[in-house]
C-alpha positions in Angstrom: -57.3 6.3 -12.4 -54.1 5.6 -10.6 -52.0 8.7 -10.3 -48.2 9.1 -8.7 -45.3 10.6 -8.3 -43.1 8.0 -8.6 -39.8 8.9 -10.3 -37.8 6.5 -12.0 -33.4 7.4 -13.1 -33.8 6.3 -17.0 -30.6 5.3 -18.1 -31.4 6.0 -21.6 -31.9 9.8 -20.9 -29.7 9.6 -18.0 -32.0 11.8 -16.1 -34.9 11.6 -13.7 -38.2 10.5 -15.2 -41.6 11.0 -14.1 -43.3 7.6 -14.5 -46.4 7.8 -16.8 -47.2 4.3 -18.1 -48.6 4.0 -21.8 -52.2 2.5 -20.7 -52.5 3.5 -17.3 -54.1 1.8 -15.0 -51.7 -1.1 -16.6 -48.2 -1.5 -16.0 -45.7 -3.3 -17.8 -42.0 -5.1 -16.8 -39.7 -6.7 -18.2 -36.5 -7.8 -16.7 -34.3 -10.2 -18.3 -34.1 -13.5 -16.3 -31.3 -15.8 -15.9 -29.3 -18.1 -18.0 -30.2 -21.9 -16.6 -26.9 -24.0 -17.2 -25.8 -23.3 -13.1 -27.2 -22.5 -9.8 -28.1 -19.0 -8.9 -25.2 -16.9 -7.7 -25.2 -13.8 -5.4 -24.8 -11.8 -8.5 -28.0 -12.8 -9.9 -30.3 -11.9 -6.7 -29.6 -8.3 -7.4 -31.7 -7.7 -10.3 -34.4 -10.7 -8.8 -34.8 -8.9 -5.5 -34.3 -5.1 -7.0 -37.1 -5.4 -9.7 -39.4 -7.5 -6.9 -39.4 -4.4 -4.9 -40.4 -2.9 -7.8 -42.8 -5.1 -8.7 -44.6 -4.9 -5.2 -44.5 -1.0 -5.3 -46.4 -0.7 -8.6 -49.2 -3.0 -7.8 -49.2 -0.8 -3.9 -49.8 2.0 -6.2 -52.4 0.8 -7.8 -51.5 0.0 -11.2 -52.6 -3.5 -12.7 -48.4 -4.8 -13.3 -47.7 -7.7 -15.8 -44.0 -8.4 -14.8 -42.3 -10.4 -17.3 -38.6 -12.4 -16.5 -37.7 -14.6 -19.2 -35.7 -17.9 -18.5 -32.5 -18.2 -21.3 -32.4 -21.8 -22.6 -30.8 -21.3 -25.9 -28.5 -19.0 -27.9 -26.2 -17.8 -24.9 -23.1 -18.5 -26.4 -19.5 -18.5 -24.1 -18.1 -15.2 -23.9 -21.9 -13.2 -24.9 -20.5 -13.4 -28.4 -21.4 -14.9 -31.7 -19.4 -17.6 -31.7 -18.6 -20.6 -29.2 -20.4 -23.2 -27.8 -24.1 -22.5 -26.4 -23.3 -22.4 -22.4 -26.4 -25.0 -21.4 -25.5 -27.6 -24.7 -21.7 -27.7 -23.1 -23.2 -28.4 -19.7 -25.4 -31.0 -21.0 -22.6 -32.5 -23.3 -20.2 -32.5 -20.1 -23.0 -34.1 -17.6 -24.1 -36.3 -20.4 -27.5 -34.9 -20.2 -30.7 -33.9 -22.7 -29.9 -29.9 -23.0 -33.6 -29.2 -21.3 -32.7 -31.8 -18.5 -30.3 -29.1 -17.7 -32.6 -26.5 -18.3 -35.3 -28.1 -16.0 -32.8 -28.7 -13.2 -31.7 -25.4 -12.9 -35.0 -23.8 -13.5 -36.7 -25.6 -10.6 -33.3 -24.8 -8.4 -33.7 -21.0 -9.5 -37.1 -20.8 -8.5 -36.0 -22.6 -5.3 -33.6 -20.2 -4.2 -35.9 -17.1 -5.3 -38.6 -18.3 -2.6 -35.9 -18.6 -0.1 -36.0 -14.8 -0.7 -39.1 -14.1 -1.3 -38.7 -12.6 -4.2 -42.3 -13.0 -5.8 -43.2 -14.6 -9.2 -43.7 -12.6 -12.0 -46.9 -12.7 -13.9 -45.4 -14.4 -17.0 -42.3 -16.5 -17.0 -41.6 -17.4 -20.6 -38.4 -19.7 -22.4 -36.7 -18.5 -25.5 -37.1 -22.4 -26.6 -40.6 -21.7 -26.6 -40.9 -19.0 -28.9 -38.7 -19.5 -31.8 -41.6 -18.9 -34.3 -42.1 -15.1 -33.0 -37.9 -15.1 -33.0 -38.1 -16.2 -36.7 -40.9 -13.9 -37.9 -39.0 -10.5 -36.4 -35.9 -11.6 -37.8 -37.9 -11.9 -41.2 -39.4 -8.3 -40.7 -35.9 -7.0 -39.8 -34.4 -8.5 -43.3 -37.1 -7.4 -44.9 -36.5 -3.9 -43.6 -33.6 -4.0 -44.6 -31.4 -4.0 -41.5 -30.4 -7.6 -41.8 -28.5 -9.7 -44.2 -28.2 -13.5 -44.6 -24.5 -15.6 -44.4 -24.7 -19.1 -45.5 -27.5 -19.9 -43.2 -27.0 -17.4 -40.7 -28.5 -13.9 -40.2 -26.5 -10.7 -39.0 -27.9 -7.5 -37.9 -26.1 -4.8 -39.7 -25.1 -2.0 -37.4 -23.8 0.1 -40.1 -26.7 0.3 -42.3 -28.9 0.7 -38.6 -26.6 3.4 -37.5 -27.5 5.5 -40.9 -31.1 6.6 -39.7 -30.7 5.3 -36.0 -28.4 5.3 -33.3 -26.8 1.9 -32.4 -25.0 3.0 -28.9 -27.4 5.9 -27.8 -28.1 3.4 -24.4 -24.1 2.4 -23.8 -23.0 6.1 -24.8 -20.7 4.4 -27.7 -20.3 5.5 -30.9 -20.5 3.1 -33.9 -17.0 4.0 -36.1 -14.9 4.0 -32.9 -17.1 0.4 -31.9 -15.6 -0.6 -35.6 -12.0 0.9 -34.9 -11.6 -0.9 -32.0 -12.7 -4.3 -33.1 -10.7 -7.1 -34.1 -12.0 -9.8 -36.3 -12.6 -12.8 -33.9 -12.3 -16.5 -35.0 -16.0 -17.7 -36.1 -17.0 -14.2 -37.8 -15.8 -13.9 -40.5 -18.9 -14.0 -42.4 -19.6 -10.9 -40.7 -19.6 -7.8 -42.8 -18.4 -5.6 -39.9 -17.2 -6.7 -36.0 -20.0 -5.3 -34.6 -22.7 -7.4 -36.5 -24.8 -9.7 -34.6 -26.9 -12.7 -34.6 -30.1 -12.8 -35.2 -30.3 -16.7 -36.4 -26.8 -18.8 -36.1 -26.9 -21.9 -38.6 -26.6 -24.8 -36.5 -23.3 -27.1 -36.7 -23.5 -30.5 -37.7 -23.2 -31.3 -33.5 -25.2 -28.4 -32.1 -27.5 -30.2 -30.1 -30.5 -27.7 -29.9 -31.9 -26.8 -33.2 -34.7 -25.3 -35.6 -35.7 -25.3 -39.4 -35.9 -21.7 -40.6 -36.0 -20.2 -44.0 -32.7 -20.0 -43.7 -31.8 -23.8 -42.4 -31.9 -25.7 -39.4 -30.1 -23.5 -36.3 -30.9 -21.3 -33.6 -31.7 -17.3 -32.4 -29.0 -15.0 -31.2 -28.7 -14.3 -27.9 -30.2 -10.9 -28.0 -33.3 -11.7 -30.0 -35.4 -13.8 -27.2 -35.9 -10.6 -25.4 -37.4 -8.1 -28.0 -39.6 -10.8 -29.5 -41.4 -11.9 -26.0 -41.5 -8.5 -24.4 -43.4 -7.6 -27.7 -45.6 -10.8 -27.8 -46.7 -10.2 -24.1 -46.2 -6.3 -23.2 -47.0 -5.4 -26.6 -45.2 -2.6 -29.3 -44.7 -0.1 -25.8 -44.6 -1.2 -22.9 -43.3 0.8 -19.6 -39.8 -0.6 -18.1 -37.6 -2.9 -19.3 -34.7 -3.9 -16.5 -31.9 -5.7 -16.0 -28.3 -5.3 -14.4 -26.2 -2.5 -15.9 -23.5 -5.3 -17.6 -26.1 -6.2 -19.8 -26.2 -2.4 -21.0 -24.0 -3.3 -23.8 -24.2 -5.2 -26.2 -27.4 -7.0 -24.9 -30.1 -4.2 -24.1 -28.2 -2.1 -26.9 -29.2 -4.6 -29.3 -32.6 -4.8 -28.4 -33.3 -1.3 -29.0 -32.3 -2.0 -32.1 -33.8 -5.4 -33.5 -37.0 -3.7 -32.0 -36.9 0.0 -33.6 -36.1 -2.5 -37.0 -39.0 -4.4 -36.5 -41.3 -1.8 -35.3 -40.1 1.3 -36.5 -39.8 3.2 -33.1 -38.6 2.9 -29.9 -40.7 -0.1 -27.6 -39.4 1.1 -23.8 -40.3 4.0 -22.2 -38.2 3.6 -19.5 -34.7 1.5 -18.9 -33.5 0.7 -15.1 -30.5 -1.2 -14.6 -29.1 -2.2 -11.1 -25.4 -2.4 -10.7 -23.3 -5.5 -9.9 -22.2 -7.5 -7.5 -18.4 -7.6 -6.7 -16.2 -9.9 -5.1 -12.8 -7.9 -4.2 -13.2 -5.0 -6.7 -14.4 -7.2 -9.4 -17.1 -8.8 -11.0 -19.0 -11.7 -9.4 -19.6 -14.0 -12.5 -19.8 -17.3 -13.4 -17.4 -16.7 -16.7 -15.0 -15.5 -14.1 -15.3 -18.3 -11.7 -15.5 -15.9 -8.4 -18.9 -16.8 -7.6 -20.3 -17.8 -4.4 -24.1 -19.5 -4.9 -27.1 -18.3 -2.9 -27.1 -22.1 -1.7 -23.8 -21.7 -0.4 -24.3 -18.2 1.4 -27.8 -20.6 3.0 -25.2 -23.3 4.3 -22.1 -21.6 5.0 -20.3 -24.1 2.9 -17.8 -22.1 0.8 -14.4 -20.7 1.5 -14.8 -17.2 1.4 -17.7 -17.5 4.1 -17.3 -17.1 7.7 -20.2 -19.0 8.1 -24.1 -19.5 6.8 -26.5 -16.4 6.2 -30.4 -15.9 5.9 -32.1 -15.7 2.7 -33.2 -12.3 4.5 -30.2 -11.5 5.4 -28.8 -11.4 1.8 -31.9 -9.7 0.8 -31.8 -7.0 3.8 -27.7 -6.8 2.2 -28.7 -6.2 -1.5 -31.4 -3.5 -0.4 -29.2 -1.7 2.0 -27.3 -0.3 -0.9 -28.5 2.2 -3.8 -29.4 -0.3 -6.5 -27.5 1.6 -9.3 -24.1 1.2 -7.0 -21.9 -1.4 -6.7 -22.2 -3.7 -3.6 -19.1 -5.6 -2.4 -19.1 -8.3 -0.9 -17.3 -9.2 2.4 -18.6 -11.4 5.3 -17.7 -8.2 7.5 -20.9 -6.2 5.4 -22.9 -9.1 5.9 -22.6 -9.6 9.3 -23.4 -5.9 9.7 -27.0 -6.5 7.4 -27.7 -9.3 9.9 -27.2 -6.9 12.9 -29.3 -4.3 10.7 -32.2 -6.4 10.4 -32.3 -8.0 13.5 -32.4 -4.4 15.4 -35.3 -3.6 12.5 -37.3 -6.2 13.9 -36.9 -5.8 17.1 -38.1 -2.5 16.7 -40.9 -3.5 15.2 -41.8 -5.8 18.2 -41.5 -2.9 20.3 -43.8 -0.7 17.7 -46.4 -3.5 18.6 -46.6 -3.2 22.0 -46.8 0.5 22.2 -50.4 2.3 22.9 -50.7 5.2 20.7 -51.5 8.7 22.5 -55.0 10.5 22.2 -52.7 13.5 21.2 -50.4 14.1 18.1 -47.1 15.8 18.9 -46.2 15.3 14.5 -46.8 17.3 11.7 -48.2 13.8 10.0 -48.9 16.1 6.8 -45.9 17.9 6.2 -44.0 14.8 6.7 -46.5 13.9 3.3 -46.0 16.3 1.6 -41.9 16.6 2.1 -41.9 12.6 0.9 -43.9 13.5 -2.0 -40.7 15.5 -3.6 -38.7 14.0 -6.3 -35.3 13.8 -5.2 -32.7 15.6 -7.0 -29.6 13.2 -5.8 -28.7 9.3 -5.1 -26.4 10.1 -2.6 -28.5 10.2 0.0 -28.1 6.6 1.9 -30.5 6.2 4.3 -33.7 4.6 1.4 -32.7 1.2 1.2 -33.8 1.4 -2.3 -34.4 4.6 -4.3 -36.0 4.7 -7.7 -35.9 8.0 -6.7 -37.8 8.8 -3.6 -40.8 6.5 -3.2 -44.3 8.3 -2.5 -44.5 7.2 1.0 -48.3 6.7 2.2 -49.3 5.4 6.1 -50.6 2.2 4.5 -47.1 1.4 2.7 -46.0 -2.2 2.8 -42.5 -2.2 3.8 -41.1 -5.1 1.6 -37.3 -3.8 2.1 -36.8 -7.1 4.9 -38.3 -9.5 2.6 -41.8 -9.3 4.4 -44.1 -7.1 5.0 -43.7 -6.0 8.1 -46.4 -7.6 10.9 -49.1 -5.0 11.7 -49.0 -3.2 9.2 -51.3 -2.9 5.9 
């Protein structure tokens, strides 16, 4: 049986976890994949090239991973609300396109730019499009629960009622009442019985291109559903991590713990990991905010803010050079120095190649074991490219922190 001493930061208990997966020698992931209505952004290689690394470490360690990273094709609304257009149905409406041309194009581009960096495919890459009937049947077990309630074709989650035997904001930190203080009621929910209902099932408008029959009409899942029902369909009731970047903490992740403990009646992740964001001059890179800067346009140089083109190992060597639950600024000035970074990191490991190793050890190889086999008990330390806390680190490690595995080694 696989053993380890792999400790993961759970941002649910806000601590330092031991992992222990449910069926060992199984391992489960899930990381929530990209919305396909635009081309992949520097923002959206973080979590891509984070949970990769993880990825690649589990299956060194033995376990048997099934890494999940859903593709979004429908429900994302403008703004992450419950109301608005659907993001990829106004791109298709403006290009004058079928909503899954868009959702092809993209796709393909996505996995495009996620080669460039080698960031590996996960084991199961499923579309919320494709798995409306498991969306429908949880959002029938949650009414039936009692944690849901129907609107004139619609379906909200109700937090309130939720909050009375669970807690809705134990992830985020937030409390319900002040949540319901500090809402205002929002054009498009008014149908809502509090402001910080959501979604399950949105009836479709007479011009909403992408649409279902339901029990409850012809529309479409919310947002935050796609996620609890195909982690469940494919991880199963538990299942080991769930990731994603830290802004989708709240409300996304938030509401998943709680269409799942409806549906299933406990909680379905044992562990959460979130990596920070990307910022561009103290703020958030985003599409929504139009500051981003697309992967292809780091590849060709061919954007204003760039000095000039970078390596898709480059931008991964930059993304891994900083603790994955900090922020990361960009600035060509930080990415020339990952280039200089990586380029010395190979170098040396040209050198490592040519060197003859001595009939004599002057190293106490075993301490050095044992000390790396300690959990660490702080994230300030800067020198791990990437720390889920301290990695177990064994003489046959893969270093994947370049992109590659380094040559020689096994």
């Amino acid at each position: 049986m696989t053993t380890s001493n792999l400790y993961i930061y759970d941002s649910l208990t806000r601590r330092l976890e031991k992992f222990t997966p449910a069926t060992p020698p199984f391992a489960g992931l899930y990381v929530c994949g990209p919305t396909v209505y635009g081309d992949a952004h520097l923002g959206h290689a973080r979590p891509a090239i984070t949970f990769d690394l993880v990825f690649r470490y589990l299956k060194h360690l033995g376990y048997r991973v099934r890494y999940v990273r859903n593709i979004t094709d429908v429900g994302h609304l403008e703004g992450d609300s419950d109301s608005g257009e659907d993001k990829i149905t106004k791109k298709a409406r403006l290009e004058q396109l079928e909503p899954m041309e868009v959702v092809q194009y993209y796709t393909d581009r996505y996995h495009d730019d996620m080669d460039s960096l080698n960031v590996q495919k996960p084991s199961i890459e499923p579309r919320a499009s494709g798995h409306i009937i498991e969306q429908i049947e949880m959002v029938k077990a949650i009414l039936n629960a009692g944690y849901a309630y129907e609107v004139d074709g619609s379906v909200y989650f109700d937090v309130r009622k939720y909050n009375e035997q669970h807690h809705y904001g134990k992830l985020s930190g937030r409390n319900v009442e002040e949540m319901m203080a500090g809402n205002r009621e929002l054009e498009g929910q008014e149908e809502k019985r509090h402001p910080a209902d959501f979604a399950l099932w949105k009836k479709a408008s007479p011009t909403h291109l992408m649409r279902w029959p339901s029990p409850w009409g012809e529309g479409f899942p919310g947002w935050h559903l796609e996620c609890s029902a195909m982690s469940a369909k494919y991880l199963g009731k538990e299942f080991d991590i769930h990731g994603g970047g830290m802004d989708l903490l709240f409300p996304h992740h938030e509401c998943e713990i709680a269409q799942s403990n409806a549906t299933f009646g406990h909680d379905t992740v044992r562990y959460w990991m979130h990596n920070n964001m990307i910022t561009i001059n103290g703020q958030k890179m985003g599409k929504s905010l139009g500051n981003f800067i697309t992967l292809r346009e780091f590849f060709s140089g061919n954007h204003q803010e760039l000095a000039r083109a970078y390596s898709p190992m480059t931008i991964r060597f930059f993304i891994l050079q900083a603790h994955y639950r900090s922020t990361l600024d960009f600035s060509n000035e930080a990415l020339q120095a990952a280039e200089k970074g990586l380029q010395r990191l190979l170098q040396a490991l040209e050198t490592l190649d040519q060197l003859k190793p001595s009939d004599i050890s002057t190293t106490d190889a075993a301490g050095l074991a044992e000390n790396a086999m300690r959990p660490c008990r702080t994230t300030s330390t800067a020198r791990w490219p990437l720390r889920i806390c301290l990695m177990p680190l064994k003489p046959s490690m893969q270093c994947v922190t370049a992109g590659k595995p380094f040559p020689g080694k096994t």
